[in-house]
Phi, psi and omega in degrees: 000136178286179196190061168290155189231119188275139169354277153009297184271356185271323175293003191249004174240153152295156341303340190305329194287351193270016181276170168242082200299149188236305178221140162107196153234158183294119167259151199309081171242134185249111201293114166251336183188142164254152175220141169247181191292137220053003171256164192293136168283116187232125177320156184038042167270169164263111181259078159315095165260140172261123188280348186300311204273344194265115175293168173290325179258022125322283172304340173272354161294287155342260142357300160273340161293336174295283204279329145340294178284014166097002190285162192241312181261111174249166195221086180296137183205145158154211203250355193285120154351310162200131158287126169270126136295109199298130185326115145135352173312280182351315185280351164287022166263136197262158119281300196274039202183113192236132165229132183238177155244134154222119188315302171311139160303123152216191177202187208290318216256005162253106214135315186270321156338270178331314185277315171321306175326320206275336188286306140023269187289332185277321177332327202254352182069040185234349187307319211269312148335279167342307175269010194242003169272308203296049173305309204286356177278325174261340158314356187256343193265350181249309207276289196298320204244337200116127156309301209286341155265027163253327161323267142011288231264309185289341178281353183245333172283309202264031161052055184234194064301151208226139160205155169227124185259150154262221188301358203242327192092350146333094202288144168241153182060029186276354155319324154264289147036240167309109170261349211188168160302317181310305194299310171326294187307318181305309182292329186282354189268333198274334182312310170305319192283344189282290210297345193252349177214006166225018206282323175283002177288156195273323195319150170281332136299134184227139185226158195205156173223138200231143167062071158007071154083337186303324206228137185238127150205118168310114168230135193246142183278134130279138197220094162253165203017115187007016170251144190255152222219297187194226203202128160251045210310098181244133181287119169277144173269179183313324143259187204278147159286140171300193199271311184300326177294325178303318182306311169312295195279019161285324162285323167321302182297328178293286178335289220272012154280300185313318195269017170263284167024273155299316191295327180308303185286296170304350171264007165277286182343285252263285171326312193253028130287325183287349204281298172335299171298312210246017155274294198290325171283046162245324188243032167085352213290004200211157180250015173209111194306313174338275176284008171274344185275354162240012143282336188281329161292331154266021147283013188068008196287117186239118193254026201263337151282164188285146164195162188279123175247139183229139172238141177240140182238155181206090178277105190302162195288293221270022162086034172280163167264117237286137173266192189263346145325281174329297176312317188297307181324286171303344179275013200262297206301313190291328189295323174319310181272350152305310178293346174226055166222324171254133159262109183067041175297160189264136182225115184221117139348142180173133198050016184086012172261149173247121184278137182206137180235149153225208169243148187252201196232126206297010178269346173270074200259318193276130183289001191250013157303304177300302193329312183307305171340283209294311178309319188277334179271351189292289159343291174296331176270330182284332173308284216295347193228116174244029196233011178211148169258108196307106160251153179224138142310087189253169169240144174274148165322127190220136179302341188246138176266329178311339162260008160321309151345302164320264177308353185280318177316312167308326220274320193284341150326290190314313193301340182291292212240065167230344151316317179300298199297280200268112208254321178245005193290130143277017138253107167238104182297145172275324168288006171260002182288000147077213218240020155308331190286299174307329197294319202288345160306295194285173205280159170301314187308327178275334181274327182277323161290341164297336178288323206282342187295298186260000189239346218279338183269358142297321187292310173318311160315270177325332184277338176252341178234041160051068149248203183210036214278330159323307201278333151337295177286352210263272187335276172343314185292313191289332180255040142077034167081020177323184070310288149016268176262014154310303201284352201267311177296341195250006158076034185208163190258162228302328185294355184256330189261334175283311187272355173267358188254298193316317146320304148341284195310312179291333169314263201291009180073031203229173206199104146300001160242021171241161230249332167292327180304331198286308180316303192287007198243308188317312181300331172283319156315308193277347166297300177296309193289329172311314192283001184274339203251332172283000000 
């Protein structure tokens, strides 16, 4: 049985792997023989040039005389600082025509030396071991070229794309990597499809399909001690990854946890400068719109668009205080369900708040389009977290990020006092608080002798004989004068709610059927509950 050694597997071992394409892409070639400059040239061959004895027009002579006679591979080696391609090269690019640089010296007889090694090792069914044990040949091979050019090197050899995330899907390196919005939109569609069929499988590997079956992607856990640290993701192209490429990134995935790691921290580092930015734009805090709109562009931010702010609240069941897990966690869920309505909303912690800005969308004209939003991540969060009660905060819209400020004021209003309106509603909008809005404006002092005007002799009733006749009336008002469904909320029969508003009546001296008393007692009702919250 033959045991031919394709291009591929000769680049997947040190020294080689350490290479650099110059032209072309690697093609399905099977290494039969090296020649170096000056021995006869043979078709399907390796062609070693030492760039040390060569002028550019040498090398470019070399070169296009290599792909005239059938050469497939040519393999550049020396010492030069940097490669240039010589003029006129270019137009020789190929799929079937590969030109690499490699720094490291080598020569013909350890190149041939390697592939017997490598025909060897297949002979035995061990190649795909080999690579997939040969951390320290490749950590050495990282050390020497970079992560993000060996990111970069790999994404061009196997015509894949490649990303690394951490636990969130947060791209790390996406300077080389993340290119475009698509690419964004892509990680944020694998992210959704990981957390809905697959965040519980134990395998390290997974692979999933996206946009009904259009997209394949291979995902590798990163894991130390049973903590998972991030993700390495590669998109397959019309074709399948080879047997090597898998092999590769399985030693690859050992090796790229430290430098996920490092990347994890400084992507801590990084949260709490954005925390820092979007405390001084929320609170006023800065003297130039200008420069907070170009720091918010290397986070990707663009605040040069309109956007929408929502504050998420969140109160444990058992009155504990939420940890930074917990937090994360939820910041995991909401970028999930964002991402595939929005692009690249901002989700930041702040104050015991979770903050979310998006952009907005010329399709969100109603304020009960967002409210639907805000309902739908209520939802979508509320599956997944059974141990707090979700709440939202909206603000109104405003044309300026420089009026952010506003609306942040609002939305924490609404989360404050939306409760008062809407008692079992979790999305409370500041244009539905009505005439809280004005109240929450005026001095405590004034607000409290008008409650005190219309409520202090009801409160005074209930504190002496252990009644609750506030909340009788606060209800009654809130259900449009029902009787029917007062009683139904207070658990008691309607003849019983009758001799109890009649009681009402007589205590505060009022006529509940007539409609300034209902105003002026609603207003005091809703005043006294502004003051259970402050």
């Amino acid at each position: 049985m033959s045991h031919g050694v394709q291009l591929e597997e000769l680049l997947a071992i040190e020294p080689f792997s350490a290479y650099q394409p110059i032209l072309g892409r690697i093609p399905m070639v099977e290494l039969n023989e090296v020649v170096v400059s000056g021995e006869t040239l043979k078709a399907n061959t390796l062609l070693l040039l030492d760039m040390n004895g060569l002028n550019d027009h040498l090398l470019a002579e070399e070169i296009k005389n290599a792909f005239v006679m059938g050469i497939k591979v040519v393999m550049l080696t020396g010492t030069k600082a940097q490669i240039t391609l010589p003029a006129g090269c270019k137009a020789l690019f190929s799929d079937q025509f590969f030109v690499f640089y490699l720094k490291k010296p080598v020569s013909k007889a350890l190149i041939e030396k390697m592939i017997g090694f490598i025909r060897q090792l297949k002979s035995q069914d061990m190649f795909i071991y080999f690579i997939e044990a040969a951390t320290q040949g490749m950590a050495s091979v990282i050390n020497e070229m970079g992560i993000e050019d060996y990111l970069a090197v790999f994404r061009e050899r196997t015509r894949h794309r490649i990303y690394v995330t951490n636990e969130w899907f947060d791209p790390l390196f996406e300077e080389y990597t993340v290119r475009t919005e698509d690419e964004l939109r892509l990680l944020n569609n694998i992210r959704y499809a990981y957390f809905q069929t697959a965040s519980k499988e134990q395998q390290l590997m997974i692979e999933l399909q996206l946009e009904d079956g259009a997209v394949h992607c291979t995902i590798y856990k990163l894991i130390v001690k049973n903590h998972l640290v991030g993700f390495c993701i590669i998109i397959e192209n019309e074709t399948s990854l080879s047997a090597v490429d898998r092999a590769q990134m399985k030693c690859f995935s050992t090796i790229l946890i430290a430098e996920v790691l490092k990347k994890n921290e400084q992507l801590a580092q990084q949260r709490k400068l954005q925390k820092v930015f979007l405390y001084d734009l929320l609170n006023n805090n800065f003297d130039s719109l200008y420069t907070m709109i170009n720091q918010a562009k290397s986070w990707q931010w663009d605040l040069t668009k309109q956007q929408h702010l929502f504050i998420l609240e969140m109160k444990m069941h058992d009155g504990e205080v939420l940890d930074p897990g917990k937090i994360d966690y939820t910041i995991s869920l909401i970028s999930n369900a964002m991402a595939q309505l929005f692009f690249n909303p901002i989700i930041v912690d702040l104050d015991d708040h979770i903050v979310i800005l998006f952009t907005r969308n010329d399709d969100l004209e109603q304020t009960a389009d967002i409210q639907m939003i805000a309902n739908r991540l209520v939802q979508k969060i509320s599956d997944k977290i059974d141990w707090a009660t979700i709440s939202f905060g909206i603000g109104r819209y405003y044309q300026s990020a420089a009026d952010l400020c506003r609306s942040y004021q609002e939305a924490k209003m609404a989360l404050q006092l939306g409760q008062l309106v809407y008692h079992k509603d979790p999305v409370f909008h500041f244009d539905d608080l009505g005439v809280i809005k004005l109240l929450a404006s005026l001095r405590h002092e004034l607000l409290k002798e008008f409650s005190d005007e219309y409520l202090a002799k009801l409160r005074a009733f209930d504190k002496s004989n252990a009644t609750n006749m506030i909340e009788t009336l606060q209800i009654y008002l809130i259900e449009n004068g029902n009787l029917k469904t007062t009683a139904d909320q207070l658990y008691i029969h309607t003849n019983t709610l009758r001799n109890r508003l009649k009681k009402i009546e007589s205590i505060l001296e009022i006529n509940l059927q007539e409609s300034e008393a209902i105003v002026n007692v609603a207003i005091a009702l809703k005043i006294n509950a502004m003051n259970s919250v402050r």
